[in-house]
N, C-alpha and C positions, 0 to 999 in steps of 0.2 A: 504494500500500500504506500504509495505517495503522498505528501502532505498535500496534495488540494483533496485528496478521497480523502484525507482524516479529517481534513477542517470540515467536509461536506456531514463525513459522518459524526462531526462529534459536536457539529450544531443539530442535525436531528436527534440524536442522544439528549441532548439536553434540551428541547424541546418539548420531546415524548416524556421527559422524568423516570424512565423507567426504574426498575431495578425489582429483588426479590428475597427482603430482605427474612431474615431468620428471628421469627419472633418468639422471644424467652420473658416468661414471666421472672418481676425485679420481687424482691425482699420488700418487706412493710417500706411504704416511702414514706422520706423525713421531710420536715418543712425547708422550703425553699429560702434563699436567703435574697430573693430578688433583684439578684444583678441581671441584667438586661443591655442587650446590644443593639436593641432600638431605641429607646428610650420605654419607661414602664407604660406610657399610656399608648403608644402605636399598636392596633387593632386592623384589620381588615376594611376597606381594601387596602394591600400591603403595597412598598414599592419597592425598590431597586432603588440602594442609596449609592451613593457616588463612590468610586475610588478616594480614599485620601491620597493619594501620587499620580502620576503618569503612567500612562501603563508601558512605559519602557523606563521607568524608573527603578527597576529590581533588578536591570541586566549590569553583570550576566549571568546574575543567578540563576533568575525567571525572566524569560524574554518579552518581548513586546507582544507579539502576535500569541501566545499562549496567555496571557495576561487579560487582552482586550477580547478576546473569543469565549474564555471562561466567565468574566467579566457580563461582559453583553450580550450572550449567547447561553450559557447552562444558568449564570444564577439567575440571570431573567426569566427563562421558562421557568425555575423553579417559583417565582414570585407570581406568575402570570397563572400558571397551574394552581398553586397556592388560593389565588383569590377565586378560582372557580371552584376549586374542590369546599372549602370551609362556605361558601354560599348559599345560606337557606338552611345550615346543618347548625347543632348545638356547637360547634368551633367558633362557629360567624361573630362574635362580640366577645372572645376571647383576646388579649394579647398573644404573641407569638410564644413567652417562655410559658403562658397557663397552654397554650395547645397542645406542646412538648409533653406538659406535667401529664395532661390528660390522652392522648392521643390512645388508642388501643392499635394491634398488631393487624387487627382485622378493617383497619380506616387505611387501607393502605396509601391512597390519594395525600390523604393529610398527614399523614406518616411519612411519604417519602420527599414532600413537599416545603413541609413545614420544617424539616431536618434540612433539607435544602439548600433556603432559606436562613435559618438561622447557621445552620454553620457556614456558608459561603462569611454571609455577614460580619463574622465572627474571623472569622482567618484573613481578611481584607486588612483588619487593624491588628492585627499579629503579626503583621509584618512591614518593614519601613526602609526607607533608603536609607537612611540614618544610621551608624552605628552606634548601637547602647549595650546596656550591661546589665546583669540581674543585680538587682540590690542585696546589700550582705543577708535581712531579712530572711531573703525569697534563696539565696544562696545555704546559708544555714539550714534552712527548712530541707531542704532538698539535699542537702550533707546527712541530715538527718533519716533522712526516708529512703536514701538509699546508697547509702556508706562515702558517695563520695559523688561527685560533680560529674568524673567519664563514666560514674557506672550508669547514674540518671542518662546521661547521653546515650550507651549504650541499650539499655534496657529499652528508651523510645525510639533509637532506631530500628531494635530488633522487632517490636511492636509493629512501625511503618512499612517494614519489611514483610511482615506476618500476614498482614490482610491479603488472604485471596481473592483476588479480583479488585472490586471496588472498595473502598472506605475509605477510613481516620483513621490517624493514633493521636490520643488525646493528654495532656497531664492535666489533672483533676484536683480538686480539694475534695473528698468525701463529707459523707453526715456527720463523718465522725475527728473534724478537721485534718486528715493527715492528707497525704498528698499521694498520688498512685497516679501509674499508668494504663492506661485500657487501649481500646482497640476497637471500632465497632464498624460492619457490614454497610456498604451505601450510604445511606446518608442518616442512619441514626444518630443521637449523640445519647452522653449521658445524663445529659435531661429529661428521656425520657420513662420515666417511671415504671411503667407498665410492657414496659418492653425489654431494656437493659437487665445484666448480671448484675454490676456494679454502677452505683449511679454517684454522683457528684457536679461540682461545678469545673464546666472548662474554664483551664487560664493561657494553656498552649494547642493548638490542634495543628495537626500537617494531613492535608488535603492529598491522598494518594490513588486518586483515580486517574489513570490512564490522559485525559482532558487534562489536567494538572501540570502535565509535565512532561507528552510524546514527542510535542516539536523541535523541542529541545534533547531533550536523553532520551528519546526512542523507547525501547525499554528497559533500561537500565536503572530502575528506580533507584535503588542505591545511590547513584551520583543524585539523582535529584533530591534524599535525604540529607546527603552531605552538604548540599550547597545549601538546602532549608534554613542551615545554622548560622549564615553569611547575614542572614532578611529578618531575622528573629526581631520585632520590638517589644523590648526586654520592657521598657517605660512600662506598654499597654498590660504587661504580662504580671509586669509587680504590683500593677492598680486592681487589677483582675484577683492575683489575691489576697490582695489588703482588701478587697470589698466582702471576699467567698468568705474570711476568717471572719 
């Protein structure tokens, strides 16, 4: 396949929203701590909020044309889909992070819409042209939760690696404030209650769908996790969990 077939197919991919994902019932769910990456009151109809950069502002991590195609082409259908699937249904006068909460395995519409959605949304401001740095805080925490700084590196890459086929690798603050890494199919995150093992609040995600990252590294996900660490905005990551704590 040549990149005009992939760009052709991976605008209809993200058009259609497909996907098939694996739905496991979560553990008693805990109250939510309200961090939101729309702001709390944004409710349906949803939109497509802008880049904070240029979309050739990551190269050469993330290139331009992979940037503005995922961009304007998968997270927009996800938002366009989004607002017809939750329309007329008890989703419709929800915020985005209460559809998450509630969403069941069998909505698949709104399940794989609304995960979409929120995590594109979510990964757009996790990462920056800017170079920054984890705060000692967020560095600590993360010494703590798992023995040291390359092992935390480690362990989320092997995670990024892990997803077959489509998904995430997320690091999370749990119910139970510690911090962990998870992994989830297509477009779930760990917000959603009623569907995840392990649920918690995202502070890092790496977007490892195929769309993400062919143009550039082919299939070689691997490099495209490596370069992930160049784009990381650490600022957004340490706000993220100074809000989750």
């Amino acid at each position: 396949m040549n990149k005009r077939e992939f760009i052709k197919l991976a605008s209809l991919a993200g058009v259609a929203a497909l996907g098939n994902p694996i739905g496991m019932m979560a553990a008693a769910p805990a109250a939510r701590n309200g961090v939101s990456v729309l702001g709390s009151d944004a409710k349906a109809p949803f939109e497509l909020p802008p880049l904070p950069y240029g979309f050739d502002a990551l190269e050469p991590h993330i290139d331009k044309a992979t940037m503005q195609i995922h961009h304007d082409k998968h997270h927009a259908a996800y938002v366009k889909n989004l607002n017809e699937a939750v329309k007329g249904s008890s989703y419709e006068n929800l915020t985005l992070e209460e559809i998450l909460a509630k969403v069941r395995a069998e909505d698949k519409a709104v399940r794989n819409n609304a995960g979409g959605h929120y995590n594109h949304s979510l990964f757009w401001k996790l990462l920056s042209p800017k170079k920054s740095a984890p705060s000692d805080k967020l560095k600590a925490a993360i010494n703590e939760s798992f023995t040291s700084w390359d092992k935390f590196q480690e362990i989320f890459n092997t995670a990024a690696k892990g997803v077959f086929g489509s998904g995430w690798a997320w690091l999370i603050v749990t119910p139970g404030k510690k911090l962990s890494v998870v992994a989830t199919p297509n477009q779930d995150n760990p917000l959603m209650e009623n569907i995840v093992k392990e649920r918690g609040t995202p502070i890092l995600a790496l977007d490892v769908w195929e769309h993400a990252y062919y143009l550039k590294y082919h299939n070689v996900r691997a490099e495209y996790i490596t370069a992930f660490w160049n784009a990381v905005n650490w600022t957004e990551v340490d706000r993220l969990y100074a809000e989750a704590k």
